[in-house]
N, C-alpha and C positions, 0 to 999 in steps of 0.2 A: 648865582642869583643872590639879593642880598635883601635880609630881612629887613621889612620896615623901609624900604626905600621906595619912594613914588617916581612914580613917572610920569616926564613931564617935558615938554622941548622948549629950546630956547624961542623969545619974544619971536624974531624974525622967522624961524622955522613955523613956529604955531597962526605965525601972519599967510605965508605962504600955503598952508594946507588948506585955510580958511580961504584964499584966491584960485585955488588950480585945483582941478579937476583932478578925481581919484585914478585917472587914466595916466594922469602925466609919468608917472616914473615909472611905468612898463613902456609908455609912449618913447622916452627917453632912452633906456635898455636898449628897445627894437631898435632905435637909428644907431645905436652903438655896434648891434650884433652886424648893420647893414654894408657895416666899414669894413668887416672883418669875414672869414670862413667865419661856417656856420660851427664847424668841426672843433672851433676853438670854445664854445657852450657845450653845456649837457646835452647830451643827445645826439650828439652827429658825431665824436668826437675819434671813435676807435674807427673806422671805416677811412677816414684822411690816414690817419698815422701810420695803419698800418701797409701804408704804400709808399714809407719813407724808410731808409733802412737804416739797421741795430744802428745807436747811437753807443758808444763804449763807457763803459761808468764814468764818470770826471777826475781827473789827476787829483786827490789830496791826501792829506795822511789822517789816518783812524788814528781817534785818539785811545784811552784807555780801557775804551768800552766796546773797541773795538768799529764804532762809528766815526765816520769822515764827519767833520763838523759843516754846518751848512755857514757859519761866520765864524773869524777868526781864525787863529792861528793851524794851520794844518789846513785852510778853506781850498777848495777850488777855484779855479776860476768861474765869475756865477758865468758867463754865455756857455759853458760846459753844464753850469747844473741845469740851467733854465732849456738849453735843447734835450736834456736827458728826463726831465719833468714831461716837456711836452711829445716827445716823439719815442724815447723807451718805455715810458711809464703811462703816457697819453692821462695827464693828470686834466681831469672838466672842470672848467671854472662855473659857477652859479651863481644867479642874483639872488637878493632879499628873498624875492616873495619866490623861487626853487627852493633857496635854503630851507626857507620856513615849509613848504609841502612836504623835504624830505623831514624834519625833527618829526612830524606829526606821524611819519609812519617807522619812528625808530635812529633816523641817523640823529648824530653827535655835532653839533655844532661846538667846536674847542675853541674858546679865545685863549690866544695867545700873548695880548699885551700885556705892557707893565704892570705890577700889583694896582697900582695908584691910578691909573685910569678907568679898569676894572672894578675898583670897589665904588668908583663913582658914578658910570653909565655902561653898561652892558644890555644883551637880546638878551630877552625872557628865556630861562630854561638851557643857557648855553653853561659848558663845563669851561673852568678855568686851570690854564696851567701856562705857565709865564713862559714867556722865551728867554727873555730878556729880565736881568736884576739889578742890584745896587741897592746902595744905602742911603743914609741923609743929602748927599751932593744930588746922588742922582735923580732925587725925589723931588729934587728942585730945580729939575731940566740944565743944570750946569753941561756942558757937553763934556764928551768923555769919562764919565765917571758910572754909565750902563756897561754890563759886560753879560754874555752870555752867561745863560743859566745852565750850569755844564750837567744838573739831573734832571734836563727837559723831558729825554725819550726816558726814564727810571720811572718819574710822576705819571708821563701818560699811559705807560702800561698800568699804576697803581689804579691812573682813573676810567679806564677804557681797557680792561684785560684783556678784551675777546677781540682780537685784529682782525676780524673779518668783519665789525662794526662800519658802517659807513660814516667819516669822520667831514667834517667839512672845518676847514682852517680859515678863522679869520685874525687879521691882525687890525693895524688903526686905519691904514687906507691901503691894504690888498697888493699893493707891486699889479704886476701883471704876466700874464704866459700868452698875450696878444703881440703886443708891441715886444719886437725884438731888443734885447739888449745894445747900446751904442758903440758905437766901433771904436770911436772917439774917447779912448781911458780918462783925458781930460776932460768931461763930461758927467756932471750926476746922476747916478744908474737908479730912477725911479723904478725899474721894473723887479728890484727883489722884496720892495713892499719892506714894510716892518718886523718880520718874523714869522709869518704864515710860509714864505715858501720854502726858506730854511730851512722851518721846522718841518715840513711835508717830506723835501730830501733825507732828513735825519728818519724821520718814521719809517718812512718808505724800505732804507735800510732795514730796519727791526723786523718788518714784516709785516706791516701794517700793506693793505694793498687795495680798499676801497675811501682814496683820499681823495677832497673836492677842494677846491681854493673857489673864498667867500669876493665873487667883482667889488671889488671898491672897498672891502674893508667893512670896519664897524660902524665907521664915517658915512659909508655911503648908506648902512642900512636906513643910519638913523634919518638920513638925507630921505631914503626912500618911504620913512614914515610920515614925513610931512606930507607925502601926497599920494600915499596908498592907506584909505583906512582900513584897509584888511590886514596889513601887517601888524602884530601884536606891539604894542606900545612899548618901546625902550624903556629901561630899569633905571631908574637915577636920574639925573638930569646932564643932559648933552649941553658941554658946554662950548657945541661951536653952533655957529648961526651960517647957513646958506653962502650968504653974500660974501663972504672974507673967512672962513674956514679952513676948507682944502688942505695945502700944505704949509699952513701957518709957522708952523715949528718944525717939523716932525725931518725934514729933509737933512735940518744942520744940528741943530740942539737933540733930537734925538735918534743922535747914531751911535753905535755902540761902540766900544771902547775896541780896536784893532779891526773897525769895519775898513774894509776899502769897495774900492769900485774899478772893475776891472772890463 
């Protein structure tokens, strides 16, 4: 959270809330869940999985902390992490307004993004600790000049001791544990998201074992504040607009330094 910061959405956002009904972005959710098992949302989620069998931890090398890194050097291959998220771990994905009923009763919404996005718009009340770092280059969305934040899981335990907390991980727009990884290496692997799920493998190691991944991201929360006025008002000001947002930048400009897509 950040002192003295208002909140406030961008023009075309603040147009959109003021046109569409406070239903639409559960309306929207629901046609999403309609595509998919229900088992891949909160609440149905272990009852699917556990009719799929052990998946084997993913081939990579722990680094010095004894953790396999979720990006970089020593990574696995992510369609090894991403079936190990979903079918050994049976990791539940949740939107805005779950996220937010769980905060109200105790869980941890953790964002994950860069310094610099987080000091500018973030959800009320959410803890921060970076996945992802760099210095002046990277601050200035130059590509290749992010690199993992190699005291990711040191900080969350500093900020979350107690691993039996229910954590929920968001990054800028989510990846996904729906849509399977593409077969095609030649192809951009939208589904490990920015840092949330990475970062939920790396935890999951430590011990952490009641992890949630945030649908869509911070993006989408903010998305989903335009048209739910029950969701608590973003912190800062969202500097993307509806219409042309989405993955503006985020797919080439901000990948991390020895990301690949496998």
């Amino acid at each position: 959270m950040h002192a003295g910061a208002s909140a406030s959405l961008s023009p075309g956002a603040a147009r959109l809330r003021a046109s569409r009904p406070a239903s639409a972005s559960a309306s929207r959710v629901a046609r999403a869940r309609a595509f998919v098992p229900r088992a891949f949302f909160g609440g149905g989620r272990k009852s699917a999985a556990a009719k799929v069998p052990a998946v084997p931890f993913p081939n990579g090398t722990p680094g010095p902390d004894g953790i396999v890194p979720g990006v970089g050097k020593g990574m696995p291959k992510w369609p090894e992490v991403w079936e190990w998220l979903n079918y050994e771990k049976r990791m539940q994905t949740v939107d805005s307004a779950e996220a937010v009923a769980m905060m109200r009763k105790g869980a941890v919404l953790l964002d994950v993004r860069f310094d610099p996005d987080y000091e500018k718009w973030s959800v009320p009340g959410s803890v921060h600790v970076p996945y992802v770092t760099g210095g002046v280059l990277a601050k200035m969305r130059l590509p290749g000049f992010k690199r993992k934040n190699e005291d990711f899981v040191r900080l969350v335990r500093e900020a979350i001791p107690d691993k039996r907390t229910k954590i929920i991980l968001a990054c800028i727009w989510g990846g996904s544990l729906v849509r399977e990884p593409p077969k095609n290496r030649g192809l951009t692997d939208d589904t490990k998201g920015a840092g949330s799920l990475p970062g939920a493998f790396e935890l999951y190691q430590d011990g952490y074992e009641n992890l949630y991944h945030l649908y869509g991201g911070v993006n989408q929360y903010y998305q989903d504040c335009a048209f739910d006025p029950n969701l608590p008002e973003g912190e800062g000001v969202w500097p993307g607009d509806l219409e042309w947002f989405g993955y503006r930048q985020f797919i080439q400009k901000d990948r991390l330094k020895g990301q690949r897509d496998d």
